[in-house]
RODRENRO-383583 format. One line per 4 residues: their letters; for each residue z negated, y, x negated of N, C-alpha, C. Coordinates in Angstrom, 3 decimals. Example, Ala and Ser with C-alpha at 12.3 -4.5 7.8 and 13.67 -1.06 7.14 Angstrom:
2
AS = -7.800:-5.690:-13.190:-7.800:-4.500:-12.300:-7.800:-3.300:-13.200 ~ -7.080:-2.250:-12.850:-7.140:-1.060:-13.670:-7.870:0.030:-12.900
//
This chain:
69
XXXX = -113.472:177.327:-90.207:-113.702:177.094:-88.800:-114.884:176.131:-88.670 ~ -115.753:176.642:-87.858:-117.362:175.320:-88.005:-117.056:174.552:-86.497 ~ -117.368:174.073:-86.733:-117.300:172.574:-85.694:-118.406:172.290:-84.994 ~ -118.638:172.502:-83.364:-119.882:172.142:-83.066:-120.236:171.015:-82.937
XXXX = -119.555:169.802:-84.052:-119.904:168.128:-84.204:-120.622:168.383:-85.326 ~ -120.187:169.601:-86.179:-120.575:169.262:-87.218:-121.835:169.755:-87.410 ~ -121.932:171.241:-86.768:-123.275:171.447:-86.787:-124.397:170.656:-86.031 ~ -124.375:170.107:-84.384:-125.166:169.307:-84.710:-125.732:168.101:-85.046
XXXX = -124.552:167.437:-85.877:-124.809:166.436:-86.782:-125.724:166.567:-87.979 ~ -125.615:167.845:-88.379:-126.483:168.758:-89.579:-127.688:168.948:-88.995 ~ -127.830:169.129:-88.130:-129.092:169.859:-87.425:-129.630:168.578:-87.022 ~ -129.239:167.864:-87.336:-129.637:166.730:-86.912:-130.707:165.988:-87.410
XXXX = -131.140:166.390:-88.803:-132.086:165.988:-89.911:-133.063:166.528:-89.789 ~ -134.442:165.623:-90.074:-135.833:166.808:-90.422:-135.130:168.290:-90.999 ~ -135.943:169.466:-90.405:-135.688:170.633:-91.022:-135.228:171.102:-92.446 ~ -136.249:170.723:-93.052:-135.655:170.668:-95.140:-134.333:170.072:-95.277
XXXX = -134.444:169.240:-94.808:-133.012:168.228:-95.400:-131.676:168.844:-94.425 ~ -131.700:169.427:-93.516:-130.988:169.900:-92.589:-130.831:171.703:-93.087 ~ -131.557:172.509:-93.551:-131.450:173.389:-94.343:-130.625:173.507:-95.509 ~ -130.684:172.322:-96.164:-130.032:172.084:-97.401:-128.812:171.808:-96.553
XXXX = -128.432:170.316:-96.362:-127.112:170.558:-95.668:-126.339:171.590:-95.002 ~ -127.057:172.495:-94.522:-126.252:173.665:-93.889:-126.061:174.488:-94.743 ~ -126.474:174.829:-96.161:-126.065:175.625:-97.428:-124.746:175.158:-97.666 ~ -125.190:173.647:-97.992:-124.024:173.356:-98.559:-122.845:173.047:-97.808
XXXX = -122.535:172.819:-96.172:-121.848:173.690:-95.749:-121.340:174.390:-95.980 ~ -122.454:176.076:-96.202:-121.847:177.211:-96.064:-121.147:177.259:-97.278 ~ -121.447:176.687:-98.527:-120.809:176.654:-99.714:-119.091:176.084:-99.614 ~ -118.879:175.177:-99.332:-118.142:174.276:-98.866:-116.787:175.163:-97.805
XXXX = -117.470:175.838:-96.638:-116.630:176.609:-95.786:-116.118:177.635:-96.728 ~ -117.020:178.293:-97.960:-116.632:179.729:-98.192:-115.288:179.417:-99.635 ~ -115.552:178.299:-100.146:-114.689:177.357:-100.993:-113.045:177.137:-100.699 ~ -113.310:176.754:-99.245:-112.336:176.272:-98.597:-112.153:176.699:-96.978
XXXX = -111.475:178.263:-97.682:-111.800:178.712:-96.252:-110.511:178.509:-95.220 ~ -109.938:177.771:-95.598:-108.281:177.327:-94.818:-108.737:176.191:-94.354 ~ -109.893:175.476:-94.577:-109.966:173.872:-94.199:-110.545:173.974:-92.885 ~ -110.541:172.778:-92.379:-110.732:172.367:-91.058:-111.903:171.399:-90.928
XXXX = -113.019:171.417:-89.955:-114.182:170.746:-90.247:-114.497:169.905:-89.305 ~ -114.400:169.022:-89.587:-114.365:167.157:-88.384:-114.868:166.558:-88.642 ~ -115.404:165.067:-87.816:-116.175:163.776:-88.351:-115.264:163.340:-88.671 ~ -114.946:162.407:-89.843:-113.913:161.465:-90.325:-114.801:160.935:-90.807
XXXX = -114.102:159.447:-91.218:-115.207:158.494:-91.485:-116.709:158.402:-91.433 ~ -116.798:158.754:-90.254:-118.159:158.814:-89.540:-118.992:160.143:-90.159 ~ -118.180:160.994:-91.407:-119.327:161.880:-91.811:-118.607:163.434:-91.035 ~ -119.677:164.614:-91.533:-118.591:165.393:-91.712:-117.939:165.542:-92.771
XXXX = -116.695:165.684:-92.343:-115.910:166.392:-93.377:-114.712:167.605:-93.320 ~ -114.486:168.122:-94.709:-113.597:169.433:-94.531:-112.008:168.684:-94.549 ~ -110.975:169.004:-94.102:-109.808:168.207:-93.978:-108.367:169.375:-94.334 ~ -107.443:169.440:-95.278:-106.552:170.507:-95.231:-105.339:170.014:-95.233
XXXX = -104.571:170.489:-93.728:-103.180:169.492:-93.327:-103.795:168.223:-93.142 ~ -104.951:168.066:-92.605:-105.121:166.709:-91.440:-105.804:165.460:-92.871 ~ -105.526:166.310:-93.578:-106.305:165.064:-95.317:-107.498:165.609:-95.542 ~ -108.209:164.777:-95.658:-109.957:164.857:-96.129:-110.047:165.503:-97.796
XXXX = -110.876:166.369:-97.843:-110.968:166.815:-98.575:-112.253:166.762:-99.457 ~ -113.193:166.647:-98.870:-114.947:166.372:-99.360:-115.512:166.290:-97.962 ~ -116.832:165.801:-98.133:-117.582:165.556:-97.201:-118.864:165.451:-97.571 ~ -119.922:165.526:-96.117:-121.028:165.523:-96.967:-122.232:165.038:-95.534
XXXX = -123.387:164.680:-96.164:-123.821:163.522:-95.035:-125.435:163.859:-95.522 ~ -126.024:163.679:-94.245:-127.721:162.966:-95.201:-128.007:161.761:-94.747 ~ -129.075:161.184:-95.106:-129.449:160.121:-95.292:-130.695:160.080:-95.618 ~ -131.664:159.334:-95.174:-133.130:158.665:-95.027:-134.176:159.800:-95.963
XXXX = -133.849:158.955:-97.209:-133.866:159.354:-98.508:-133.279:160.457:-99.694 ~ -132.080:160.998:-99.403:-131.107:161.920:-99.837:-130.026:162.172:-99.171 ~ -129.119:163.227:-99.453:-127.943:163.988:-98.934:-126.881:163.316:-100.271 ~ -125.618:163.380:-99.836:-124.550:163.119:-100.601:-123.198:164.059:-100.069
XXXX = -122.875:164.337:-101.421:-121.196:164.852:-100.949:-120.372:163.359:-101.445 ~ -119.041:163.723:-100.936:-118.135:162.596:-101.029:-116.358:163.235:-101.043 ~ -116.262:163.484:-102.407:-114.896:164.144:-102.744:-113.659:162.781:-102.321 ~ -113.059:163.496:-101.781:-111.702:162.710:-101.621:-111.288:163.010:-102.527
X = -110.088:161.655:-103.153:-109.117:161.888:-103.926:-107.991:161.332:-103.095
//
């Protein structure tokens, strides 16, 4: 399910860096296609039964994912 926070939070970046993030997205959605896609802790993230699952963000300089455990 895509989230229109999440997309334009993504879209939100210079073009390149906002390209990449939306791959990995699509990677991410097709992974986990039962999950649910929200801001939690300020990023986006994928959530299954209301628990964070990974997330993923850009930034200035680089993009990061961020696996929950």
């Amino acid at each position: 399910m895509k989230s229109k926070v999440v997309t334009s939070r993504l879209k939100s970046f210079p073009s390149k860096q906002s390209q990449v993030l939306l791959k990995v997205r699509d990677e991410i959605s097709h992974l986990l296609p039962g999950a649910r896609e929200e801001i939690k802790y300020g990023i986006p993230t994928w959530t299954i039964q209301g628990i964070g699952v990974i997330g993923i963000d850009g930034f200035k300089k680089h993009n990061s994912i961020f696996p929950y455990g």
